[in-house]
N, C-alpha and C positions, 0 to 999 in steps of 0.2 A: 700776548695779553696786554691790554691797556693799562695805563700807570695808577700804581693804589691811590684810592679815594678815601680822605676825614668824613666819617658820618658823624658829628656830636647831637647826642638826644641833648635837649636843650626845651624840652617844653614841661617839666615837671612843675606840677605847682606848687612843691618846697613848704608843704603844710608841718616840718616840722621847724622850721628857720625862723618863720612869723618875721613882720616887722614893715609887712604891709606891701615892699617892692619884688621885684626880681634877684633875685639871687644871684643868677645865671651871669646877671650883670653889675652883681656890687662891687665898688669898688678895692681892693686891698692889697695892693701894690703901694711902693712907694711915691711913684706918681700918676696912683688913680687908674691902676693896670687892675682887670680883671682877671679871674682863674683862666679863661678862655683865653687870653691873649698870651696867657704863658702857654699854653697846649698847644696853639695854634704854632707859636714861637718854633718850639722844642717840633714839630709836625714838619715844621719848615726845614728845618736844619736836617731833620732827618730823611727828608726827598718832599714828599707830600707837597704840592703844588695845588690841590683842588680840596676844598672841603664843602661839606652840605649840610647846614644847623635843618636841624627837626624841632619844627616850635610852636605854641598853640596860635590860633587866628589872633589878632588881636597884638601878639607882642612885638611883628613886623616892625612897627614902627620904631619904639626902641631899640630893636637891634639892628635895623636899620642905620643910625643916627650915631650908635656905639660902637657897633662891632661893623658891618657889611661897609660903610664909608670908609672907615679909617682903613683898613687892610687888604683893598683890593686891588692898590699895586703890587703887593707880596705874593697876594693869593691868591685863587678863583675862590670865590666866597658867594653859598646863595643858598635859600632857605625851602624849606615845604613844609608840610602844615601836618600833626597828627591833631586826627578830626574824631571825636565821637561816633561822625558816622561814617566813617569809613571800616564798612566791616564786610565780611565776605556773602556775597548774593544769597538772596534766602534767608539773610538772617537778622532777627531785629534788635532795637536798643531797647534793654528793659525798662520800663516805663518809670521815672526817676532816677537813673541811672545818670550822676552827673561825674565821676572820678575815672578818670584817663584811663584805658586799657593795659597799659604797663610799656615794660620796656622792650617788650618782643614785639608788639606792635608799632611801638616810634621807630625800631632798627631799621622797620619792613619799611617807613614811610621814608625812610632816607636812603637805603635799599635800593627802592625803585627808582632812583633819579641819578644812579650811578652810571648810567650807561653801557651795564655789562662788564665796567672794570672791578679788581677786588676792594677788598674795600676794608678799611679798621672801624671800629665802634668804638666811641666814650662817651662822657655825661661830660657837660659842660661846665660841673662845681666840682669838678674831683681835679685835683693835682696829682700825677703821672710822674712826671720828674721823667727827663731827655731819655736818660737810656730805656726807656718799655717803648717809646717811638722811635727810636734806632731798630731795636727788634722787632717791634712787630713790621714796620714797614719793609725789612730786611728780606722775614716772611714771605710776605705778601709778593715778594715780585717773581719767586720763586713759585709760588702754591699755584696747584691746580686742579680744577675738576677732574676728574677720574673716574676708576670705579669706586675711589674712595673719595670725598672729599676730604682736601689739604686748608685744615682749620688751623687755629690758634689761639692763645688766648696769652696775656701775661699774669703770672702769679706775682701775689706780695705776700709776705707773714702776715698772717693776722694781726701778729702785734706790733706792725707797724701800720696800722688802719685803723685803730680803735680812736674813740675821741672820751676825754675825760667824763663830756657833758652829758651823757644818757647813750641811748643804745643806736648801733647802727646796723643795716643790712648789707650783708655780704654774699655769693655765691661762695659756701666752705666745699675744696675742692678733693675729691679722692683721685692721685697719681698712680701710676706703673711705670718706671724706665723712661719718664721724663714725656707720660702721654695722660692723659685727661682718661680716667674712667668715670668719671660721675660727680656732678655737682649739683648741690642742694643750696637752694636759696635757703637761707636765715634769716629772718627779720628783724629780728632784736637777740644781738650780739654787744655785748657790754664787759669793762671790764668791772673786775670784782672786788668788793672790799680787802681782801686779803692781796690785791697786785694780780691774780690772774685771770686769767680771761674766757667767758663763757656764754654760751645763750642757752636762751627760754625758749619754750611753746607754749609755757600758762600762766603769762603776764609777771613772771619774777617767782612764784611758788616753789620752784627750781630750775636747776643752770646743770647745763649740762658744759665740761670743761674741755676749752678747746687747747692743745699745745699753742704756745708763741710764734711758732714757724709754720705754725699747720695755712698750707697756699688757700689764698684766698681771691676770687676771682671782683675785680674791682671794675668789670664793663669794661676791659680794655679787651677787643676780637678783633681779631684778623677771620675776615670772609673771603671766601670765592662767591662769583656768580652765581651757581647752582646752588648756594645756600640760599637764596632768597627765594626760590620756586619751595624750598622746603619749611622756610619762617610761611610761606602762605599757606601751605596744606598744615602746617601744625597752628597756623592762628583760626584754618577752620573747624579744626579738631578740637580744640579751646571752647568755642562755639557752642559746639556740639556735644561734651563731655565734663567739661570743668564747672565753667562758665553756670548752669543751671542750679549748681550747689553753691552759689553766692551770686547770685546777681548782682548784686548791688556793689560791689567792693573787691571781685574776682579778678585779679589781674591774671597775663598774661606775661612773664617773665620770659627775659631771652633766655637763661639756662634751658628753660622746662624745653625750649625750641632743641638745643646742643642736646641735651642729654636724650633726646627721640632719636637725630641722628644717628648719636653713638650706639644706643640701644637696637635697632636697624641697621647697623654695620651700614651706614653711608659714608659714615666720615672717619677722620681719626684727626684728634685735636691735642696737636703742642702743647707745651707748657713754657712758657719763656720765661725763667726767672729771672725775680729783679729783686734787689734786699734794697733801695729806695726805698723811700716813706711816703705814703700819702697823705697829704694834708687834702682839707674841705670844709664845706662848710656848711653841716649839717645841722647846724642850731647856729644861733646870734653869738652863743657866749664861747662858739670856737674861733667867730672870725680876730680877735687879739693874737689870738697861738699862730693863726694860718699869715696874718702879716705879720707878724715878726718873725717869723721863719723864712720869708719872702725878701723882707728886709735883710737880714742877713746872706741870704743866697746874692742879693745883687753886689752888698759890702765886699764878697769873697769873689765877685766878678764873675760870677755862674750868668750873669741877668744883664742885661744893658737896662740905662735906667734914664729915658720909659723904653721897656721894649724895643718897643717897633718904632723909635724913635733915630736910628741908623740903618742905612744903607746896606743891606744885605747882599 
């Protein structure tokens, strides 16, 4: 099997960050390093030689100039595009329909450009920290199509994910003996006036309480090849079943893809825990916490500083 491949979704339009730029590419290192260049970093170290940013039309050019220039003697580095309209034959874009398909559709657009090798998923504002890229690439060289597909994913605590400033989404993960039976996206998960930690489904009216440790899937996957023949039959399914009870705002989440699997005994999916923290930056008023957190990681000589500033 061919060597794992970086897919970073990277095309989100970060409606709740605001502040007018990309995200994907703000700066918050100490010298003007982004979230990406540390994942990329921690990717490199952990074998990963080839990555594939997933990004809308249009932001080529910036990442171009930021990201695809400066690291492409490190790495195989190159981009492809989730498109509005790239949806499966026969089916059409609902008429006003301008909000991205989600995140099971960007996986698929980076997916395809794999060449058959397995491949890891992340978002490109989420901070990982080195060891969930030790494992999962660990994984990945190991997993294989089967009768079952050999998935994975890395767990955090939940309450190592939460951000002070309002509420964030999480895949909240149900375990068995160290294997994935069911994950349910959350959309707003927040922590609580009282210190603990809980989400909604009716805008805040009530919270439902999650434990501290309870895993939470933060878009960090390990795929095989035959996953992505299965992200396409479950993004037609999407299509065809979901999708018509919102048009307008219906995404297509990678869980809802994993949890079809499992339910279909196609797969069976790891659990790689990691008690790391994840920093991001999901509103403006986290990125102070997320650099100085960065800042100190490099003091403590976790970071060369800049990055990718030495000889590998």
């Amino acid at each position: 099997m061919s060597e794992p491949v970086l897919v970073i979704m990277a095309a989100g339009v970060g409606s709740r960050y605001g502040g007018g730029g990309l995200k994907q590419i703000d700066p918050v290192g100490p010298k003007g390093e982004r979230i990406i260049d540390y994942s990329l970093y921690d990717a490199y170290l952990a074998g990963f030689r080839k990555a594939i940013c997933v990004i809308r039309e249009g932001m080529q050019e910036e990442f171009q100039r930021e990201i695809f220039s400066n690291l492409s003697k490190y790495i195989e580095i190159s981009y492809t595009f989730q498109k509005l309209g790239d949806i499966p034959k026969g089916e059409t874009v609902p008429k006003g329909r301008e909000k991205p398909w989600g995140t099971g559709h960007a996986a698929l657009a980076g997916a395809r450009q794999t060449g058959g090798a397995p491949y890891a998923v992340i978002n490109a504002d989420d901070f990982y920290g080195r060891d969930a890229f030790r494992k999962i690439y660990n994984f990945l060289v190991n997993a294989k199509d089967g009768e079952k597909m050999d998935l994975a994913m890395v767990g955090y605590q939940v309450g190592n994910t939460v951000t002070e400033n309002g509420t964030v989404a999480r895949g909240v993960c149900e375990t068995k003996d160290g294997m994935l039976t069911k994950v349910v996206e959350r959309t707003k998960i927040a922590k609580l006036k009282d210190g603990g930690i809980g989400y909604t489904e009716d805008e805040g009216n009530t919270w439902v309480r999650l434990a501290p440790d309870t895993p939470v899937s933060m878009q960090l996957w390990g795929f095989t090849p035959g996953f992505t023949l299965g992200l396409e039959e479950e993004l037609h399914r999407f299509f065809q079943e979901t999708l018509p009870q919102n048009p307008m705002k219906g995404e297509f989440f990678l869980p809802f893809a994993v949890n079809s699997m499992l339910e279909q005994n196609r797969a069976q999916v790891r659990v790689l825990e990691t008690e790391d923290k994840w920093y991001g930056i999901t509103y403006q008023v986290d990125k102070p916490s997320v650099m100085e957190a960065l800042a100190n990681m490099t003091a403590e000589g976790k970071y060369p500083s800049p990055v990718w500033g030495q000889a590998l």
